[in-house]
N, C-alpha and C positions, 0 to 999 in steps of 0.2 A: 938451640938444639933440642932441648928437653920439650916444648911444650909442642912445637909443631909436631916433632917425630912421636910423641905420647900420643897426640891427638888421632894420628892417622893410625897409628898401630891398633890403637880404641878403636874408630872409624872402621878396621880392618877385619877386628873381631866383632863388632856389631852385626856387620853382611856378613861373616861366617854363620852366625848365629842364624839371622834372618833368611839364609837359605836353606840349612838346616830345618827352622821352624816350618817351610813353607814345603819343604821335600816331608818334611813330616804329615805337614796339610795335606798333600797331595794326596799322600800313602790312606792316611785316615779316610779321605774323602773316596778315593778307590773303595777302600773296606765297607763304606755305609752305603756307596753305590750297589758294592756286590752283596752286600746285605738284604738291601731294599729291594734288589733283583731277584735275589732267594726267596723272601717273604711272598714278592709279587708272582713268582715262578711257585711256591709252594700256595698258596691263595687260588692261582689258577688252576691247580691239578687239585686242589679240594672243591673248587667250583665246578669242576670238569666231571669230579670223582660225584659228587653230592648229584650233578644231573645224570649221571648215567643210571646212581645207585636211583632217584626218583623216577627216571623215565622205564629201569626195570622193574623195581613195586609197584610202579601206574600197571608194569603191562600183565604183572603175576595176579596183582587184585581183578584186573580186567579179566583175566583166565579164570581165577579161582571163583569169581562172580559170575562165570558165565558155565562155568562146569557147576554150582551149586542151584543154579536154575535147573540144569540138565538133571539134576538128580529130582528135584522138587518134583517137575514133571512126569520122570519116570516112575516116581512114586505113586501120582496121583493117576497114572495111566497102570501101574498092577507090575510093570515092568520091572521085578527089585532086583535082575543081573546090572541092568545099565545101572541102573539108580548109584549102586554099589560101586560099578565101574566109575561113573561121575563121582560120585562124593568122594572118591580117593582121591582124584585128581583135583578135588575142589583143595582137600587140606595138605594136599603137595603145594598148590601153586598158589596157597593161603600163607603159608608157610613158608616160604621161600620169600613174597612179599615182609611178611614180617620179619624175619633175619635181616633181609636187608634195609631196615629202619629200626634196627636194635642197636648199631653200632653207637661209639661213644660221639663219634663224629657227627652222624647226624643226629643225636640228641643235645649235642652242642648247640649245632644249626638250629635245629626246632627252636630252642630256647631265647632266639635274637630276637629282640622286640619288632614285631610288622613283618619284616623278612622272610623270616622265620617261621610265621605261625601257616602257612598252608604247608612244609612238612610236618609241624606236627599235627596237623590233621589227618593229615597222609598215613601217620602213624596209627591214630585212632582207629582210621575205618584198616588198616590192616589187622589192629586187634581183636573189631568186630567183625571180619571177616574170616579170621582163623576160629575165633569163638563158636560162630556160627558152623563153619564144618566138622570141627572135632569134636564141640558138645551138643548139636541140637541136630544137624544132620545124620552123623555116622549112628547114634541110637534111634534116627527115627528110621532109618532105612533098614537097620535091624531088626525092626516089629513091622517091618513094610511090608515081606512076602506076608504077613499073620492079616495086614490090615487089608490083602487086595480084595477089594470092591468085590470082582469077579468069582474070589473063592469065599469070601466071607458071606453071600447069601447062596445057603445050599441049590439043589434041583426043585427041591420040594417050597423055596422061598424063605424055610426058615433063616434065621440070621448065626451065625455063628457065636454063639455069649459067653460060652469057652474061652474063643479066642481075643477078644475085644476083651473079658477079665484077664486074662495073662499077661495083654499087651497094656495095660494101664498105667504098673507102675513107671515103665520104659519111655512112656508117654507124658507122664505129669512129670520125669525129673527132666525132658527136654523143650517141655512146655516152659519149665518155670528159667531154664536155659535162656530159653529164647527171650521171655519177660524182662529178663535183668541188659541181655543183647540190645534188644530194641530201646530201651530205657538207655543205655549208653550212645547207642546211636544218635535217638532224638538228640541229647546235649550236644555231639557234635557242631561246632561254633562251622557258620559263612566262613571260607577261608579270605582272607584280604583281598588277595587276589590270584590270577591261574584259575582261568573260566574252568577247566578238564577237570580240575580237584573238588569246585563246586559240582560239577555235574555228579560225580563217583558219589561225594555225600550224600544228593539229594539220592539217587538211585538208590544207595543201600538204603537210606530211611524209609523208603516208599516197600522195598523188598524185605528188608529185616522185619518192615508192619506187616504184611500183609502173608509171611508166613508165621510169627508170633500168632496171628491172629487162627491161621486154619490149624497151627497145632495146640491153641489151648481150645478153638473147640471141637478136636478130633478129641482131644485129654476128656473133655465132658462129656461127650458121647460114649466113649472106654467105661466111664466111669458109672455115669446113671444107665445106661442103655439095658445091662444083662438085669439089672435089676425090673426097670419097666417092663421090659420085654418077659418076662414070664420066669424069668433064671432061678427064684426064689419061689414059684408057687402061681398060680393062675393072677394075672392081672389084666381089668376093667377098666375102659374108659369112655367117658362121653364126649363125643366130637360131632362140635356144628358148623355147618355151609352156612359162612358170614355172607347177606347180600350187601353187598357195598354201593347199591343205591340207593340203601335207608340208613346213614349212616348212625353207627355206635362208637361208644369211647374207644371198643377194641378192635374195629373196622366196621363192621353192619350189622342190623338185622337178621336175629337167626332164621335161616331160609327152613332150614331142614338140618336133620341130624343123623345120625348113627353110633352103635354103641363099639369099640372098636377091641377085642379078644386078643390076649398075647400070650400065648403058653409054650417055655422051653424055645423062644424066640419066633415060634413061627407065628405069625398075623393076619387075623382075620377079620372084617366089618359085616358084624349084622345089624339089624333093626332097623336100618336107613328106611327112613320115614320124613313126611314134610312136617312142617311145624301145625299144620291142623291135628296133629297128634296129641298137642301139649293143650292142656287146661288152663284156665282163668279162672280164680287165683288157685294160688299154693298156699301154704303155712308161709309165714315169715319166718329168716332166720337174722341172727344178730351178728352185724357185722361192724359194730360199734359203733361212737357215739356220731363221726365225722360222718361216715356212711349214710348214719340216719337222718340225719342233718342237711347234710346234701344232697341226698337223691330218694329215701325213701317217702317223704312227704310229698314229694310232685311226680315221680316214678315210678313208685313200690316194685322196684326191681325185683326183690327178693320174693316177690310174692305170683307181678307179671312176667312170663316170658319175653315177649316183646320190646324189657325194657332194661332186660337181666345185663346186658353189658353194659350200659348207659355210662358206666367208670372205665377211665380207661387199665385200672390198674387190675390184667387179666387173671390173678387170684380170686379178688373179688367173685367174676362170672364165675372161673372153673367150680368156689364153693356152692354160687347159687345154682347152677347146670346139674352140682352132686346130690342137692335135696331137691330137687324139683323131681329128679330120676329117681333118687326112693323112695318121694311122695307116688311115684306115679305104678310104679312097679315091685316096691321094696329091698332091687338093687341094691346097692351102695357100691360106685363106681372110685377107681381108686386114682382117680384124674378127671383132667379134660385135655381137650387138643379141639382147635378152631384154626379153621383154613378157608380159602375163598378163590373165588372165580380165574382172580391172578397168578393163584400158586397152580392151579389149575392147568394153565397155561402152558406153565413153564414147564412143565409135567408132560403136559402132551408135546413140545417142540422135544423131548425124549425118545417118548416110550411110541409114540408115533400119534396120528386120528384114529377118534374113535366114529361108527356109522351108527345112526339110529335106524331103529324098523322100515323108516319111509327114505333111507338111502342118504339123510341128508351126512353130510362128513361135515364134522367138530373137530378144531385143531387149535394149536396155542396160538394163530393170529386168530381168533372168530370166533373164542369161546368166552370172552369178559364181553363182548357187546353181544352175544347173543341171548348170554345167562340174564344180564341186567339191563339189555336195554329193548331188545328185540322182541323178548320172550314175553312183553308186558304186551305190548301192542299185538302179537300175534294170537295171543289168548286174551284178548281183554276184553271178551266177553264172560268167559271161562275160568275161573281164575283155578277151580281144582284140579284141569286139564295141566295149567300151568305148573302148577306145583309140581303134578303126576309127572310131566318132561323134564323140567329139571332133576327130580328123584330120579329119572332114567338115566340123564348124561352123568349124573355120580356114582350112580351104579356104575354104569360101563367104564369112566376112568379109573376107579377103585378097582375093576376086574381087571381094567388092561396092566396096570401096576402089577397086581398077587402073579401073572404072569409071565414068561421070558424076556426077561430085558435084556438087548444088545450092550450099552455098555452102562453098569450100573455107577459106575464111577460120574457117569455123565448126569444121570438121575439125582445121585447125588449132592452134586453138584448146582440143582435145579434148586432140590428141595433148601441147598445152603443160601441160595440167592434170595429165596421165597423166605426163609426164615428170616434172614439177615433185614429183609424189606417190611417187616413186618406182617406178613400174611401169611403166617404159620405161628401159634401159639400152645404153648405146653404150659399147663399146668399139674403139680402132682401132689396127693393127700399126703404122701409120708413126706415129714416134715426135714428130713435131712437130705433127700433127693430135692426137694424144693429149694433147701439154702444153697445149694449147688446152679439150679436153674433157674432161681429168680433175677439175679442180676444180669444174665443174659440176656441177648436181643431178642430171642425165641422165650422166654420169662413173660416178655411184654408187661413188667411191676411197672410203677411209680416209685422210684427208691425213696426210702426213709434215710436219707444220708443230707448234707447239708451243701453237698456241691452244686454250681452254680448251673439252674434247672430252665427249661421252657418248653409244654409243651402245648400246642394249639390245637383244641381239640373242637369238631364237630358232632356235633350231636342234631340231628335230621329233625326239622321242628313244624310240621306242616304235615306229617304221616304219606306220606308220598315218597315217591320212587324217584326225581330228579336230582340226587345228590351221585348220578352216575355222570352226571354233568358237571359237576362242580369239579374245579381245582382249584388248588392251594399251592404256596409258595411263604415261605418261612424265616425270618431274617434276625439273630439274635446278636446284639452286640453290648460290647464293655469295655468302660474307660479305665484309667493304667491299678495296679493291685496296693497303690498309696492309701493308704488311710485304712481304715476298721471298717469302710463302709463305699459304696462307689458306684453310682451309675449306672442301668443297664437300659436299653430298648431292646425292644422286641415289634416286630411290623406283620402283620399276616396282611398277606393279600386271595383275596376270594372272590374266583371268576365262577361266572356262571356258564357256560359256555352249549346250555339248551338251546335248542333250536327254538324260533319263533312260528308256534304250531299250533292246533288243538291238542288238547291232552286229555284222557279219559278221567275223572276224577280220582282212582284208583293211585291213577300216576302222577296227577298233581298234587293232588292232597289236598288240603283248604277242609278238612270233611266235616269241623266242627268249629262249633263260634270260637274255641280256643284257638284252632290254630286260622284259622278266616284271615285274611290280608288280602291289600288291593295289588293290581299288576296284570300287567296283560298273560296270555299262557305263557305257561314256561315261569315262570317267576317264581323262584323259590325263599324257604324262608327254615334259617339252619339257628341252631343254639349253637352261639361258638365262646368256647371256654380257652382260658390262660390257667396252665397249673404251674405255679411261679416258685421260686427258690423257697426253701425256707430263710424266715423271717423276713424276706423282701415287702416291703410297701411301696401301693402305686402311689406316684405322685399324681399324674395325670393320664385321660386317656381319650382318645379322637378318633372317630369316625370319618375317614374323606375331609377331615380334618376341620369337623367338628366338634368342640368338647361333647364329654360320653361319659356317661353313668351307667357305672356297672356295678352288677348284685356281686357279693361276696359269698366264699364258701372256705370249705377248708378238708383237704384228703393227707393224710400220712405225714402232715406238719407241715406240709405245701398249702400255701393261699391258693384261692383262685377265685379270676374276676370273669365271668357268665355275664352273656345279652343275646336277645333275641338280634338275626339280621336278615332283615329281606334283600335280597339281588333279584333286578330283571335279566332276561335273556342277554347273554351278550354284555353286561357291567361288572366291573369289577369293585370290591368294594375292601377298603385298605382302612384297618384298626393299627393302629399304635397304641402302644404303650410304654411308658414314662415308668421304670420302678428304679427305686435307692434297695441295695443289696447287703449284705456282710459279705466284707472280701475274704472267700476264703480260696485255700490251692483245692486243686483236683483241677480233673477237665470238663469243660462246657457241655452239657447236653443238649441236646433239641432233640425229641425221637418224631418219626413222622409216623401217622397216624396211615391206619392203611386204608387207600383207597383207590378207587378203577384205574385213572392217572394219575404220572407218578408227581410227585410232589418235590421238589428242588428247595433245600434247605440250607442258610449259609450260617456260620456261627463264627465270628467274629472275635474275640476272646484273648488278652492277655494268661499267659502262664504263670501262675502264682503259685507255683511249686516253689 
């Protein structure tokens, strides 16, 4: 009895038990299912939630970027109700983007490795894009009615300097806004992936530059303008018509000049005269040791007119243009400014064509090949005749300018493009207006700074008129910011693109055994200079990819390696150069050099920021 009846009674509570554990199983396994359903149900309505919250800050940034255009716009057309009306809506709908990538939840999200990083990108350009309308927009639209175009040059032409000093301060704290804006922008990282989120980035970077850019230098103009312009007392300045088919370091040969009068803002040019006004020589002045070294011994800039920019670094001219003018008159001019055929242009696609005495009509297509290329062969017998026409057609566009401009915003606009291309240059005797506008693109310096530099300069070396034919092409690159020291090329390419013609010797040049060279017409022969980084050394350097010996020099603690180069009609002819650098941060420069056509620059360049 005992062992069987034990056994089964055991037996009995065993399966008590075992169903027990397995109802227990059950129950448990219910719970981790409805568990896992919860997480999975709650996962999905954060997935659900995260895309709705991204596809409405996609579309708030989309609005508030496209309402901050609309104000840019309205600003730069005079319009400041719209302007106002846009940019409230730009930091409504800035704003609202941002809130909704403030939460804890998608800052969670942002934070998940790969996943995650194009919302927080998302987030970035929401901050820069709130940034941008609450600190750089809503106070520049505030000085906007002060700054329109329209009302800021009176009846009479004067300029308003009043109002450009009032509106400065409001100007420089939205400028320096925008600086810090832009600078967060650039960092914004490639999102992994989500093509829309890379577009948005790339958009604002291109938009956050490019108005960073027109409000620090609306901020310079606020700033130096009341004072040039006459706001402090009568000011003087010497300005010359660069020919750009003899070329110079600072674009060409001074054609002709004028002395240009600004008092209490209003402006006026007298003295326009051709360059057979100016004497040979002048007194030398001292423009130190690098100066004399490299250019006064083969140039005597300081002394020749002819050869007075021959540097490209436009301080240099504007001091020699200030003593040659109170050598010649006892002036003392309290500047310089240097423009040419192409600012010209852009001037006349404005302000409209001008007609000379015999009916012919001058306009911004027809006036760079008629100043430099036409005007030699028309008169080339003549050449005082020549002069005496071109001193006409600058007369007439200086006179159509002083006159009623339709929309001055658009002039403006001319003269920014001309400046920014190099074919407008300011320089100024008072030395703290200057530290302001040298480093500017309208400055046209050589900076004394140590960032990574290149610029390829011609210098017209045959005394002839065919460098309205040459083009250039500019190619600067560098390997990665590893080491103290690192690699760079540089490639200029120089076409000659004259026609194969007779040419008057005037226009070819050849005129003396120094500049004499063989070549059918047309064939020219340029000084082409490299003004190289500081402390960089060439390793090597090739001609069409010959080794090449080149003379050395030295400007503002920049090397530079000089050689004469003949091109026939129609050849292009391609210089390299091999130089070892100091890797340091900043950004890459190459500035182009102004001339008839335009010149396509690439700069290639690691950021060693």
């Amino acid at each position: 009895m005992s062992y069987d009846n034990d056994y089964s009674h055991g037996e009995r509570r065993s399966s008590r038990r075992s169903t027990r554990h397995r109802r227990a199983e059950k129950k448990n396994g219910g719970r981790i299912l409805l568990g896992f359903g919860l997480l999975v149900g709650v996962a999905l309505g954060l997935g659900a939630w995260l895309a709705y919250t991204a596809d409405a800050a996609y579309t708030y940034l989309g609005q508030a970027r496209d309402h901050a255009q609309a104000a840019k716009t309205a600003l730069l057309e005079g319009d400041a109700q719209q302007a106002e009306t846009s940019v409230d809506d730009a930091v409504r709908t800035s704003t609202q983007a941002k809130d909704a990538t403030d939460s804890l939840i998608w800052k969670a999200a942002a934070a998940i490795p790969y996943v995650g990083q194009p919302l927080d990108v998302v987030s970035q350009i929401a901050d820069v894009v709130n940034g941008l309308s609450a600190d750089v927009l809503t106070p520049s639209v505030e000085v906007g009615a002060t700054l329109d175009p329209s009302r800021l040059r009176g009846p009479d032409g004067a300029i308003d300097i009043v109002a450009l000093r009032t509106a400065s301060p409001a100007l420089s704290q939205a400028a320096a806004a925008a600086n810090v804006l832009d600078a967060q922008s650039q960092a914004i990282e490639e999102p992994t992936f989500l093509a829309r989120v890379g577009d948005a980035r790339t958009q604002l970077q291109d938009q956050t530059h490019e108005l960073t850019t027109l409000l620090t230098n609306t901020d310079i103009a606020a700033e130096v303008l009341p004072a040039m312009l006459g706001a402090d007392g009568p000011r003087n300045y010497f300005m010359a018509f660069q020919t750009l088919s003899e070329s110079r370091g600072t674009g060409g040969l001074t054609g002709g000049f004028g002395i240009v009068r600004a008092v209490d803002g209003k402006v006026a040019v007298d003295s326009l005269a051709s360059n057979a006004e100016l004497r040979i020589p002048y007194d030398p002045i001292d423009l130190g040791p690098d100066f004399f070294d490299t250019y006064e011994g083969r140039f005597q800039p300081t002394r020749n007119w002819q050869n007075s920019n021959v540097s490209p670094h436009f301080p240099y001219a504007g001091r020699i243009w200030q003593s040659m003018w109170e050598q010649e008159t006892g002036e003392r001019v309290d500047g310089a400014l240097a423009t040419d055929p192409v600012a010209l242009g852009y001037i006349l696609d404005v302000v409209g064509p001008i007609t000379m005495a015999d009916g012919e009509v001058i306009d911004g297509s027809n006036v760079v090949r008629i100043t430099q290329s036409d005007a030699y062969f028309r008169f080339e017998d003549d050449n005082t005749a020549r002069k005496a026409y071109l001193q006409d057609i600058a007369a007439r566009v200086v006179a159509k300018m002083q006159g009623n401009i339709g929309s001055p915003s658009a002039l403006l606009e001319a003269l920014g493009k001309a400046a920014s291309e190099g074919h407008i240059s300011v320089w100024s005797a008072d030395p703290a207006l200057q530290a302001i506008l040298g480093p500017t693109k309208i400055g046209h310096e050589v900076p004394d700074s140590p960032e990574p530099y290149a610029a390829v300069v011609v210098n017209n070396g045959a005394g002839g008129k065919l460098d309205y034919y040459l083009q250039r092409k500019v190619t600067y690159s560098a390997q990665s910011c590893d080491g103290p020291t690192r690699t760079t090329r540089v490639v200029a390419e120089i076409t000659n693109n004259a026609p194969l013609q007779d040419y008057t010797t005037y226009i070819a040049g050849r005129q003396n055994d120094s500049t004499r060279y063989d070549g059918p017409p047309g064939t020219n022969r340029s000084v082409v200079a490299l003004y190289a980084t500081q402390g960089a050394t060439l390793t090597n350097a090739t001609i069409d990819g010959t080794p090449l010996f080149l003379l050395t020099a030295a400007e503002r603690g920049h090397p530079v390696f000089y050689v004469p180069v003949v091109i026939e009609p129609g050849q292009t002819t391609t210089i390299e150069y091999n130089l070892v650098e100091p890797t340091v941060a900043g950004e890459a420069q190459a500035p182009v050099q102004p001339q008839s056509a335009p010149a396509p620059t690439e700069v290639d360049f690691p950021d060693c920021n």
